[in-house]
MIROBA-878301 format. One line per 5 residues: their letters; for each residue x, y, z of N, C-alpha, C. Coordinates in Angstrom, 2 decimals. Example, Ala and Ser with C-alpha at 12.3 -4.5 7.8 and 13.67 -1.06 7.14 Angstrom:
BEGIN
AS> 13.19/-5.69/7.80/12.30/-4.50/7.80/13.20/-3.30/7.80 | 12.85/-2.25/7.08/13.67/-1.06/7.14/12.90/0.03/7.87
This chain:
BEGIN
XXXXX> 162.37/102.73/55.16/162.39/103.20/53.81/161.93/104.65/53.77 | 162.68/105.41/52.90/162.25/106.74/52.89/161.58/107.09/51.57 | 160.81/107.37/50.97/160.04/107.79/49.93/159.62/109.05/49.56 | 160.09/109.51/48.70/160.21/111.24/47.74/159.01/111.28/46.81 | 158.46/112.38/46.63/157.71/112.55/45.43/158.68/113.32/44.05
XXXXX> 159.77/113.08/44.22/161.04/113.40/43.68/161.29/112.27/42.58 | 160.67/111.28/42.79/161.16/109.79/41.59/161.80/109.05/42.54 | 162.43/109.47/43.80/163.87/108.19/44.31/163.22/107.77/45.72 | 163.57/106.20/46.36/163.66/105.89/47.73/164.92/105.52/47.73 | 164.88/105.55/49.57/166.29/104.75/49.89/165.86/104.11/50.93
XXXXX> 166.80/103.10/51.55/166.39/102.21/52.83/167.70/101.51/53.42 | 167.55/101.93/55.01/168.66/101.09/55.51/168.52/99.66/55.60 | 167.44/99.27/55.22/167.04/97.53/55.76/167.54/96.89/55.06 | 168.36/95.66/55.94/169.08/95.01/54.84/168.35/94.02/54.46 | 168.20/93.43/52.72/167.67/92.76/52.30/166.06/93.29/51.32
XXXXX> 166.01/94.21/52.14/164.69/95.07/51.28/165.32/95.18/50.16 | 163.94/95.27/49.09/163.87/95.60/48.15/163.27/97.02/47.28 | 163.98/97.91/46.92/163.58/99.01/46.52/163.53/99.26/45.09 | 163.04/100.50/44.75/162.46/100.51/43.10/162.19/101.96/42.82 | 161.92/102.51/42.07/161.71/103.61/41.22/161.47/103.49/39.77
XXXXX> 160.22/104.06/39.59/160.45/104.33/37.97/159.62/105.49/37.86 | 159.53/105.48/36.09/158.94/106.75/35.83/158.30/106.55/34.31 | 157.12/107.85/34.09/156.92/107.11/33.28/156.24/108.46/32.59 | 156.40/108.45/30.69/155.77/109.56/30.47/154.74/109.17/29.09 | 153.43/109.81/29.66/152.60/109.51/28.68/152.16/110.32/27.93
XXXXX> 152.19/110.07/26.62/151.79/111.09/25.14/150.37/111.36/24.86 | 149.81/112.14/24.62/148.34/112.17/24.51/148.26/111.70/22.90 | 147.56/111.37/22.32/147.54/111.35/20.76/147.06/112.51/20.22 | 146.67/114.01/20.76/146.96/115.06/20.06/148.39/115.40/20.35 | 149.12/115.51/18.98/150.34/116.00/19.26/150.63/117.09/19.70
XXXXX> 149.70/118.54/19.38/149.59/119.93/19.78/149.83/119.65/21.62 | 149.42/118.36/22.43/149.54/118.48/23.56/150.55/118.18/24.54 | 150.98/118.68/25.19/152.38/118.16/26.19/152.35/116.61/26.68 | 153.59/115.75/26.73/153.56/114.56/27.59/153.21/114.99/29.07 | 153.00/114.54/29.75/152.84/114.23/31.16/154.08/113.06/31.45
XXXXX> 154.50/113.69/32.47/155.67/112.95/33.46/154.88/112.43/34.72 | 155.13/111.22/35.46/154.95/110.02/36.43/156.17/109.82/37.08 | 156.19/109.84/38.27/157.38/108.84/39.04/156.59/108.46/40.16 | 157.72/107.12/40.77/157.10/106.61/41.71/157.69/105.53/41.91 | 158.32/105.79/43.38/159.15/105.26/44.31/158.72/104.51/45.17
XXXXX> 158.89/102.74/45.80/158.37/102.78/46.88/159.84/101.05/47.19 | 158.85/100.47/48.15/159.61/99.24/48.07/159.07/98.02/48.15 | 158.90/97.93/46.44/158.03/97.16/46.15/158.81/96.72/45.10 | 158.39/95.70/44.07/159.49/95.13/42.96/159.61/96.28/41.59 | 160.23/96.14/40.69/160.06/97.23/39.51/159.24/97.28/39.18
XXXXX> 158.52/95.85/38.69/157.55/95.83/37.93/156.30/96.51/38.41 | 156.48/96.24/40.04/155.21/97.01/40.32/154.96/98.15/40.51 | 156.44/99.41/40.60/156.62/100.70/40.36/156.03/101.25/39.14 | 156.79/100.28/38.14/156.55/100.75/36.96/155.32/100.47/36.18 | 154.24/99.76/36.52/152.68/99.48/36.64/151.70/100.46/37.14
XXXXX> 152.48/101.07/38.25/151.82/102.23/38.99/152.02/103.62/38.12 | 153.56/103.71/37.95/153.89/105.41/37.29/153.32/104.71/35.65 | 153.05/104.25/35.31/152.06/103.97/33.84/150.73/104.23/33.90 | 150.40/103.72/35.00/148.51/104.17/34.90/148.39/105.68/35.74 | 149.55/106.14/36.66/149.27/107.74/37.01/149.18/108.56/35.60
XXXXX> 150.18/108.18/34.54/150.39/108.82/33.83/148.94/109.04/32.80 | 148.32/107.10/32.60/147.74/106.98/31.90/146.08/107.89/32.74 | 146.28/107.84/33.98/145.14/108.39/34.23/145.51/110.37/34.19 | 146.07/110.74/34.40/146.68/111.95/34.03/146.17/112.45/33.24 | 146.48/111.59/31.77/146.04/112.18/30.39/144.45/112.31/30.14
XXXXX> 143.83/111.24/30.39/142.25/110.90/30.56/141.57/112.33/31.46 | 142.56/112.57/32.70/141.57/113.61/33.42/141.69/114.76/32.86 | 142.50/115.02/31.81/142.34/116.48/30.82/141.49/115.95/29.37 | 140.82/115.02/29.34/139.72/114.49/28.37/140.59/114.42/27.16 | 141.55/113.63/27.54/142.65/113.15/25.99/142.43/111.89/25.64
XXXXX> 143.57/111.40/25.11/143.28/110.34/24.82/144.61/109.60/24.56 | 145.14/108.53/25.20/146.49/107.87/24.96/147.15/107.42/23.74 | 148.04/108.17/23.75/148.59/107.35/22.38/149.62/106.61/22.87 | 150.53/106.74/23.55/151.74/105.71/24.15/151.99/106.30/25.55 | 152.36/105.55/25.96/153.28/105.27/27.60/154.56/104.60/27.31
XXXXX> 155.63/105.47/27.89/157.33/104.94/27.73/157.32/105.13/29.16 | 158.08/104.18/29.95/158.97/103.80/31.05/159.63/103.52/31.31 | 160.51/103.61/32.32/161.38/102.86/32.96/161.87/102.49/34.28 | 162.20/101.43/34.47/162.28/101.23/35.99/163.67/100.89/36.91 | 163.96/100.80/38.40/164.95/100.37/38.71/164.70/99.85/39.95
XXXXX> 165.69/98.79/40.22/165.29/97.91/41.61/166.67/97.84/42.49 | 166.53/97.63/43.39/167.80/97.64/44.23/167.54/96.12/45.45 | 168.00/95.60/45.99/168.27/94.85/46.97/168.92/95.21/47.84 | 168.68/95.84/49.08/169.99/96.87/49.81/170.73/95.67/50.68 | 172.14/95.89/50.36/172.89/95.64/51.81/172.96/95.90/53.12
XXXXX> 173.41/97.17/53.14/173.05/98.04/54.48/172.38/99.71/54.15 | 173.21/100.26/53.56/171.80/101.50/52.60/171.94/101.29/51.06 | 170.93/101.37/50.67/170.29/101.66/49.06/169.59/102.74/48.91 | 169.84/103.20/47.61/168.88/104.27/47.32/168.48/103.50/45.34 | 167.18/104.00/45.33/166.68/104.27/43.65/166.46/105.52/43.15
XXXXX> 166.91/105.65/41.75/166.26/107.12/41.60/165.84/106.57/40.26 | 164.71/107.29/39.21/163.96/106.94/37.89/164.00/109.08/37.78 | 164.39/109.33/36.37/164.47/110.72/36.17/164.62/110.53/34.49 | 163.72/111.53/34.05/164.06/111.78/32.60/164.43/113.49/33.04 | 164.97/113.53/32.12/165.74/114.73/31.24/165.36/115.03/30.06
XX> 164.80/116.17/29.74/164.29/117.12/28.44/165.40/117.37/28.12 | 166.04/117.66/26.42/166.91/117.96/25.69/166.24/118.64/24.45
């Protein structure tokens, strides 16, 4: 398995299971920026997306904020022979 601090893994092993998500948390001052999370490994979604929630949620805390929401999302793969995940937001 190969693992990015980019949001994505991939893996030739067949039968592994891979994942990505991401995750961005709001401070409840609005004057303040979200913070972005990713985090790739090969492990199930749920547990990607458990992890990029509390980076995020700890993120906000170490600039002495305070949470108002966490949005995520996750993705899982089962590889055949290669898989890849990727989890990416896009600003508009």
């Amino acid at each position: 398995m190969k693992a990015s601090p980019e949001g994505y893994t991939s893996s030739e092993t067949s039968d592994a299971v891979i994942a990505a998500a991401i995750a961005v948390g709001h401070p409840s001052d609005l004057e303040r920026e979200s913070i972005i999370m990713e985090y790739p490994g090969s492990v199930s979604g749920s547990e990607v997306k458990a992890i990029a929630e509390q980076t995020a949620r700890e993120a906000i805390l170490s600039r002495d904020l305070s949470v108002r929401a966490i949005d995520s999302v996750w993705v899982e793969h089962k590889v055949e022979v290669v898989g890849c995940c990727f989890a990416g937001v896009i600003q508009i």
